[in-house]
ZAMARGU-4260 file (C-alpha; in steps of 0.2 Angstrom, whole numbers, plus 5000, padded with zeros to 4 digits):
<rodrens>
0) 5000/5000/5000 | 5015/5012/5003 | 5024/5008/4988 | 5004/5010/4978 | 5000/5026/4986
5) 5016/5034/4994 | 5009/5034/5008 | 5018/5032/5025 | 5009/5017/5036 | 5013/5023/5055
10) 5007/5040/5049 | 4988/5036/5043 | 4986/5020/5055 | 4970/5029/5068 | 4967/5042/5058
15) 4953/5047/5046 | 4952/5044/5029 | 4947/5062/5026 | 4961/5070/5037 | 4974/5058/5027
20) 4967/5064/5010 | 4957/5078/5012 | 4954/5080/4993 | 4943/5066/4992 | 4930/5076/4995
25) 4932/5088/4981 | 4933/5073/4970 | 4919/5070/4958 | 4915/5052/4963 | 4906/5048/4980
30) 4919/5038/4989 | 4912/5041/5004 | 4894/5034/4999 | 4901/5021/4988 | 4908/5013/5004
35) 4894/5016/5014 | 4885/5005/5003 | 4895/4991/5007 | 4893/4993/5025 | 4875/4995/5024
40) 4869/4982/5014 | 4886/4968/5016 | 4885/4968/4998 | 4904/4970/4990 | 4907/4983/4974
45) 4920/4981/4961 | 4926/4995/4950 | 4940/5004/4941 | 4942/5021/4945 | 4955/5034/4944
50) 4961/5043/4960 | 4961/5062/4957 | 4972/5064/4973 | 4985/5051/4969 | 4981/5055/4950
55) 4982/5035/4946 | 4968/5023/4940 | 4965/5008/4951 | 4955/4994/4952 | 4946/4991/4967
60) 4936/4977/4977 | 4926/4982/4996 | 4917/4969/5004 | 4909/4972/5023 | 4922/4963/5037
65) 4910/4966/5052 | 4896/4978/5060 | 4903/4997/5053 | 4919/4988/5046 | 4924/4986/5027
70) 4939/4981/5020 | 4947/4988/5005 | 4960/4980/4990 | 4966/4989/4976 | 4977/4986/4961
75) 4985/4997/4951 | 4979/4999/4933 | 4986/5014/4929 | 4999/5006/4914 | 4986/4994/4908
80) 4973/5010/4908 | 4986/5021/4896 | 4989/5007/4887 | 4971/5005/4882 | 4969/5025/4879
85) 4981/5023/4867 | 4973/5007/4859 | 4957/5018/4860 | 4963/5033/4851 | 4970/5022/4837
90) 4953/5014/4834 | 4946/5028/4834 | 4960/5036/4822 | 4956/5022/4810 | 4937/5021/4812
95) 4938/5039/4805 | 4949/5039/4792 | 4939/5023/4786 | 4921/5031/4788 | 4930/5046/4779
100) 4937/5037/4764 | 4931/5042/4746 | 4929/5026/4742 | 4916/5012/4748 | 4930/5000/4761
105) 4922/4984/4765 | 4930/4971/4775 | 4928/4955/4770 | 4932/4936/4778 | 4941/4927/4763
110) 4937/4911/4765 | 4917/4915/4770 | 4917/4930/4758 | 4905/4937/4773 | 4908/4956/4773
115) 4909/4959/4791 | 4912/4979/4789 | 4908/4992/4779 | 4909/5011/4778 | 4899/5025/4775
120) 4900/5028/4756 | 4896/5009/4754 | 4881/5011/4761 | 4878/5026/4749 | 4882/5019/4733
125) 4878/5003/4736 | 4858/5007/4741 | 4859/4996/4758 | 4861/4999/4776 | 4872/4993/4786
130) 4866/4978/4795 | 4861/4974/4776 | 4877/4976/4771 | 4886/4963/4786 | 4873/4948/4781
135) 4880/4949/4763 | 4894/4943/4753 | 4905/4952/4743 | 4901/4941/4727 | 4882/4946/4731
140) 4888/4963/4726 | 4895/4960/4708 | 4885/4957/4692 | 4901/4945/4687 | 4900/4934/4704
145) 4913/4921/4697 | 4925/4932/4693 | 4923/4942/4709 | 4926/4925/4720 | 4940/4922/4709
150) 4949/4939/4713 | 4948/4936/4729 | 4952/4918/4729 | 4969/4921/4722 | 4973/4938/4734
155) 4970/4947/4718 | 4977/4965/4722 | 4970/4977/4709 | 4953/4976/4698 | 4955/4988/4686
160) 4937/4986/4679 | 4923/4974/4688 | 4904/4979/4684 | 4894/4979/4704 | 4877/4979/4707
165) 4867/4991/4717 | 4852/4986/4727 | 4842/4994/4715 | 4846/4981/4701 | 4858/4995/4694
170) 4874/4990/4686 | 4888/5001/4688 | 4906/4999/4682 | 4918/4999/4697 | 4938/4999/4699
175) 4945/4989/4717 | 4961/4989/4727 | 4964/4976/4740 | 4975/4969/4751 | 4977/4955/4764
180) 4981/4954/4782 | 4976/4941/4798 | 4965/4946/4811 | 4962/4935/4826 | 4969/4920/4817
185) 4959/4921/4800 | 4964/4930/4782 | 4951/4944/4779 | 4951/4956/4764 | 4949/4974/4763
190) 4943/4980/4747 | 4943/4998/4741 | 4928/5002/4729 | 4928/5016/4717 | 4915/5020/4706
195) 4921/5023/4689 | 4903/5027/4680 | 4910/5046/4676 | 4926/5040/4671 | 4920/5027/4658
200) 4908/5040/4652 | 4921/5052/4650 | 4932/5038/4643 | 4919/5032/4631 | 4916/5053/4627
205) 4934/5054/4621 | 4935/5038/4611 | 4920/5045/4602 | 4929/5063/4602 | 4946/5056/4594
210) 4933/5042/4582 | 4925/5060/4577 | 4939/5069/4576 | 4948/5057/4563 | 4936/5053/4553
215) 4934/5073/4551 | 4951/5072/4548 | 4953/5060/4535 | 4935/5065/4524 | 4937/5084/4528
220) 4937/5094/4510 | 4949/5106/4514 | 4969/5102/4520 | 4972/5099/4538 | 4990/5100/4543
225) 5002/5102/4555 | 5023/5106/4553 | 5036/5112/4560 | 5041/5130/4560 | 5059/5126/4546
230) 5046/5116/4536 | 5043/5098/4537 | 5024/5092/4539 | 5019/5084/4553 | 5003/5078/4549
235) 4991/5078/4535 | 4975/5076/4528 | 4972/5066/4513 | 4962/5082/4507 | 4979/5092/4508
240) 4987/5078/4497 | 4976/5078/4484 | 4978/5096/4485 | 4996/5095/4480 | 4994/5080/4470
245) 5002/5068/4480 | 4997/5046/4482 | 4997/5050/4498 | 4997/5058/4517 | 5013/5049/4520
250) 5021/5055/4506 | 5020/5076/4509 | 5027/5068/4528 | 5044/5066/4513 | 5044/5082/4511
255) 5060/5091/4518 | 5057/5112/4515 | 5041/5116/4513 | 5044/5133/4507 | 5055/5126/4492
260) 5045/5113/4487 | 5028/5119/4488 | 5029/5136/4490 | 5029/5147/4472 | 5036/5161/4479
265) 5046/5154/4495 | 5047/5172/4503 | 5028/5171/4504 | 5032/5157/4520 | 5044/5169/4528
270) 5029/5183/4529 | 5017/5169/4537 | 5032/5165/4549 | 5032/5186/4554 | 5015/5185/4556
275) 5015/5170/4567 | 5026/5179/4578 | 5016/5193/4579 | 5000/5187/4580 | 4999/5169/4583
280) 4988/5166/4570 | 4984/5171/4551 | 4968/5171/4542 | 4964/5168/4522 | 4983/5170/4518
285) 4982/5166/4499 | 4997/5163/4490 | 5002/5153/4473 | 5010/5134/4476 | 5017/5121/4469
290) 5011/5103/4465 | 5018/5090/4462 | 5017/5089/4444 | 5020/5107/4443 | 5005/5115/4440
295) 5005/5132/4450 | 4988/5133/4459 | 4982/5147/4471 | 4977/5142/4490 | 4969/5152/4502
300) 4975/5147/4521 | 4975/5147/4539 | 4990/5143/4551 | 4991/5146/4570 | 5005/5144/4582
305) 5006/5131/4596 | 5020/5138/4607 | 5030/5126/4619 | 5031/5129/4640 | 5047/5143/4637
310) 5033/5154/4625 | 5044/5150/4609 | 5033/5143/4593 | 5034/5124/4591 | 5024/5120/4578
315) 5012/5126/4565 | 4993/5120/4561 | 4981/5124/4550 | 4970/5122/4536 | 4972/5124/4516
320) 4958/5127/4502 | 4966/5124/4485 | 4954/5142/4476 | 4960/5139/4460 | 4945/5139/4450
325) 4938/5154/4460 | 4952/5163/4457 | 4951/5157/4437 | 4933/5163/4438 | 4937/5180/4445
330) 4949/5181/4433 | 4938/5178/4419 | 4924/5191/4426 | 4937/5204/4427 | 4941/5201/4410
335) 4924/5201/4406 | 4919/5215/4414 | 4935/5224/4406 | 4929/5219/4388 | 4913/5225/4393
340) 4919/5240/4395 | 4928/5242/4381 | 4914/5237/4371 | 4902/5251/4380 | 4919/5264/4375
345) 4918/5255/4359 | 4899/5259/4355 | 4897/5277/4364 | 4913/5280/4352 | 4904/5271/4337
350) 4889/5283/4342 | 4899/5297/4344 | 4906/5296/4326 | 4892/5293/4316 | 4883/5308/4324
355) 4897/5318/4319 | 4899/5309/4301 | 4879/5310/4301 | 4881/5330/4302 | 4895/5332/4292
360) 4887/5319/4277 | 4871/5331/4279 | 4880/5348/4273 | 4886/5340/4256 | 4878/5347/4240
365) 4886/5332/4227 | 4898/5317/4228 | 4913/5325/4229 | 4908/5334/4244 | 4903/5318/4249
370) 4918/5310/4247 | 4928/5320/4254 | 4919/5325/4271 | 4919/5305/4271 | 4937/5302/4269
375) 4943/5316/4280 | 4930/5307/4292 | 4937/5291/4291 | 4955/5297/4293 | 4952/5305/4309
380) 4943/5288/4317 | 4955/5275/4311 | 4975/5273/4303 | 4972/5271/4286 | 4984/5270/4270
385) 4968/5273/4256 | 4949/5276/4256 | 4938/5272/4240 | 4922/5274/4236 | 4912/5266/4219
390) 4896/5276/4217 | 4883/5272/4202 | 4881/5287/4193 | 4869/5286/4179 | 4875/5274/4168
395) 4892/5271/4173 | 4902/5273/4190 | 4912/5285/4198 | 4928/5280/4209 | 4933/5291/4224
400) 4951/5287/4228 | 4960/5298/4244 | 4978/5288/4249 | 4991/5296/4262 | 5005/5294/4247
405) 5003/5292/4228 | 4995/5277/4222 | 5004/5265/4208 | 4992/5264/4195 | 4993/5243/4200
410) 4985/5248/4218 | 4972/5257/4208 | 4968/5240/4197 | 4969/5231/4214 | 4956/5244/4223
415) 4944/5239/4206 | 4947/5221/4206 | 4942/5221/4225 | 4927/5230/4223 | 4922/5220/4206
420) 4923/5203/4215 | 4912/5213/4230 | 4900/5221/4219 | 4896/5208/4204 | 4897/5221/4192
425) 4906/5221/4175 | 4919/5235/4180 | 4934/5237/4168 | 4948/5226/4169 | 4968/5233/4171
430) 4974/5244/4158 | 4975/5261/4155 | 4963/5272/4167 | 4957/5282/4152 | 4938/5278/4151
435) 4924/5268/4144 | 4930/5251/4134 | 4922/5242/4121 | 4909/5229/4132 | 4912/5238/4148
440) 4900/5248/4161 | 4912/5266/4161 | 4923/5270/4174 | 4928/5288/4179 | 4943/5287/4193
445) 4943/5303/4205 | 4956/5304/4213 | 4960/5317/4229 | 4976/5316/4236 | 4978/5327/4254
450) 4995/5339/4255 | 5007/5325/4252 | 5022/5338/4259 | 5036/5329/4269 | 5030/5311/4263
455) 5040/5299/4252 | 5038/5285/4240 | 5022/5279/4234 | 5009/5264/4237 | 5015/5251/4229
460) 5002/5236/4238 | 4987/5237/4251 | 4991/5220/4262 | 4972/5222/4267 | 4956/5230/4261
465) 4938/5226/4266 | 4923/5231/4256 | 4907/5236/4263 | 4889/5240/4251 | 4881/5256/4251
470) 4862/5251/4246 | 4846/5263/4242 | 4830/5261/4253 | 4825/5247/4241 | 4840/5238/4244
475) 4847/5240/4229 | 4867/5242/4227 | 4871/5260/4226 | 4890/5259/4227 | 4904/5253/4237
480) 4916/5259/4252 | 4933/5248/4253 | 4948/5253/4265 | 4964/5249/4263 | 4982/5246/4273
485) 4997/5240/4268 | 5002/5229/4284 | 4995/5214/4282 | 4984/5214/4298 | 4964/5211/4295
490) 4954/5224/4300 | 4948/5220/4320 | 4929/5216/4321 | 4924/5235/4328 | 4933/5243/4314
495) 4924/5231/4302 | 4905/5236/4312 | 4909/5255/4312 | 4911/5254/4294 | 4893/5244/4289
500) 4885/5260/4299 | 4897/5273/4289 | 4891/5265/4273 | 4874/5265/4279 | 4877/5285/4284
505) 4884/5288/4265 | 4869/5278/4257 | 4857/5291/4267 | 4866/5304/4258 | 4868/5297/4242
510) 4851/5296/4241 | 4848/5313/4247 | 4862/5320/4234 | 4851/5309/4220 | 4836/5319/4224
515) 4845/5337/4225 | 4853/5331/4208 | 4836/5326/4200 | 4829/5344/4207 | 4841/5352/4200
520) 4841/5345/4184 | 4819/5346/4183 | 4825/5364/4187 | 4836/5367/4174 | 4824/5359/4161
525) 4809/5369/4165 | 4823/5385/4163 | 4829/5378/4147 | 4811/5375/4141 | 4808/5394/4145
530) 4821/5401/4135 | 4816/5408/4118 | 4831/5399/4109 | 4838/5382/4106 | 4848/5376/4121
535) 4859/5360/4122 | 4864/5353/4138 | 4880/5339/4136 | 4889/5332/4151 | 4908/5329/4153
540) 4908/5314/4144 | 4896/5322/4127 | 4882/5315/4131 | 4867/5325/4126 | 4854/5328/4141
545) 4843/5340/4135
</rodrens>
């Protein structure tokens, strides 16, 4: 008792409990009571208690010895209590960190498969309570029971994909860690339970993703690429082959420099390059390239940069159209619109010079007038080395002849020889220019040459002429109008059309100079018939008219 409580024997022997250890009474425990009890009733008490004054934990048996006598032993516990507040605590420590797991925990007997714990989330995902739970096995919890008792049968560590049941009837795919230890003689199993729906799902989401992806990929119509920044591709569409005319993806993957290869002007790749660097991306970049046959195409693209950790560019992606034919087609309108242009210039011109021919033609009293405003006409809307004009008069025809330079009588030949084939009519064949022949329609040549100072040499040869007809209201031939060169170079199809409306301008006057003729000449006969003497009217030629 000395060596228990410290205590020293002769000083406490006829003394008082209270007076020995006067803090029993501040203690929370009725010590004084408890042991009253025992004397009262004779029945003995056993208990463990910790004594606040010695500050040790014993335990204790009083038994009644006599009338108002009791008898106390006590043992100390004090180790064996510290002992089991440490065992306490670390139960407890466990207990939480197993109630808090993530996972559903269960432990499970291995050779019963009886689960004989089981934590909070298991009793969340798996629909059951906890008494449920421990009258189950853990094969009762998989849709794939023979290969859950397998597992477990060979202390399988890891499931990386097992598909449970829930108490619901739902089938929900799991993944389960395990290990294996022996507890009061047997082998039990803890198991660690995830559920892995949202991962599957998400699994299953990329798969499809990636599956969407490629086959965007390989059936996409433009080029889909990535390279690196000196100029070797990566990747690459089929599109993008096709595109350059190549078998295959795997052979533009051959390709060393990009920009020497494909590239028509390989400085265009060195601005895209800038521009990557400045903006990390360019839009509808078009440039001319290269196939592989050779055949320059026009492309419109889209590159962006992907830069590593350090910030630097490591690669370039994108997309290619080949725009070829739209760029052919814009081509063509442009050129449409520009000859559409020229031919509205070309028209408000043709209009212009008619309106002006039109006025001038109108101010003519006779055909040499007529001729000449025509010719100076001409001169002043197109380059030309001669002008003639065959017009019917009376019987015979008149030629009008106007040349930059002196004819040779063999041009003049060739300018009636043109206009006979044209016309159909019986015109003189070469020979001297000297009038009427025997069987032949007469020809009188007029000629006008302008102010031939400072020009040398004559026209020896017209390398092209083109004949139009000057017709009457009726229709009928009236005369002729042929233009001459000497190049060889045919006359261009405006030119040709600006000359049909000059003829039809000159046919308006010739007719009008007719009728002033006719006038004239009814004039002249009424005068003639008037006079009181004989009056003869001859023409140039001696031919009596009246």
């Amino acid at each position: 008792f000395e060596r228990m409580t410290g205590l020293d024997r002769e000083e406490i022997l006829g003394r008082r409990v209270t007076e020995v250890l006067p803090e029993i009474l501040e203690d929370q425990f009725d010590w004084i009571a408890t042991y009253s009890r025992v004397v009262d009733t004779g029945e003995p008490t056993r208990f463990e208690r910790m004594f606040e004054p010695l500050g040790r934990w014993y335990q204790i048996a009083a038994f009644r010895t006599g009338p108002d006598q009791f008898a106390v032993t006590a043992q100390d516990i004090t180790d064996r209590k510290k002992a089991e507040e440490e065992l306490f605590q670390s139960a407890e420590k466990y207990r939480r960190l197993f109630e808090m797991e993530s996972d559903a925990v269960f432990l499970i007997d291995k050779d019963s498969k009886r689960i004989i714990e089981a934590n909070r989330r298991a009793v969340d995902l798996y629909g059951y309570s906890r008494e449920e739970l421990l009258g189950l096995r853990n094969i009762d919890l998989s849709a794939q029971p023979e290969q859950t008792g397998q597992a477990v049968d060979t202390e399988l560590k890891r499931v990386a994909l097992r598909y449970h049941r829930k108490k619901d009837g739902t089938v929900f795919p799991v993944e389960i860690t395990g290990s294996y230890f022996e507890h009061h003689g047997r082998t039990v199993h803890i198991a660690a339970v995830r559920d892995i729906t949202d991962r599957i799902r998400a699994e299953e989401e990329l798969r499809r993703s990636e599956l969407e992806h490629r086959l965007l990929f390989e059936n996409a119509p433009v080029g889909i690429f990535k390279s690196t920044p000196e100029g070797r591709f990566l990747s690459a569409n089929p599109a993008l082959a096709a595109i350059y005319g190549y078998g295959s993806p795997e052979d533009l993957l051959e390709i060393e420099d990009i920009a020497s290869e494909l590239y028509h002007n390989p400085f265009d790749r060195e601005r895209i390059k800038r521009l990557l660097q400045e903006r990390g991306e360019v839009r509808g970049f078009e440039s001319r390239q290269r196939r592989k046959d050779g055949k320059i195409i026009w492309i419109s693209s889209y590159y962006r940069a992907a830069r590593d950790a350090e910030g630097r560019v490591s690669l370039w992606e994108g997309f290619i159209s080949d725009i070829t034919a739209s760029k052919e087609a814009e081509l063509r309108l442009r050129e449409l619109t520009q000859d559409l242009e020229e031919q509205v210039k070309r028209r408000t011109y043709r209009v212009d010079v008619l309106s002006g021919l039109a006025l001038k033609l109108s101010t003519a009293m006779n055909f040499d007038e007529l001729f000449e405003l025509l010719t100076a006409h001409l001169d002043a809307v197109m380059p030309l080395d001669v002008a003639a004009s065959l017009i019917r008069s009376g019987q015979g025809w008149r030629l009008y002849v106007q040349s930059k330079r002196p004819l040779e009588e063999k041009v003049l030949w060739q300018i009636v020889a043109d206009l006979k084939q044209v016309s159909g009519q019986d015109l003189p064949d070469a020979g001297p220019m000297d009038g009427p022949r025997d069987g032949q329609r007469e020809i009188e040549l007029v000629r006008h040459f302008p102010d031939q100072s400072g020009t040398e040499g004559t026209i020896d040869n017209l390398g092209s002429s083109f004949v139009v007809t000057i017709e009457d209201a009726s229709g009928a031939d009236v005369g002729f109008l042929l233009v001459g060169a000497a190049q060889e170079e045919a006359f261009a199809p405006a030119q040709r059309e600006l000359l049909h409306s000059m003829a039809e301008q000159l046919s308006t006057s010739t007719q009008r100079i007719r009728a002033l003729i006719r006038e004239e000449r009814a004039r002249m006969a009424g005068l003639v018939e008037a006079l009181p003497v004989g009056v003869a009217l001859l023409s140039t030629g001696l031919i009596l008219l009246q």
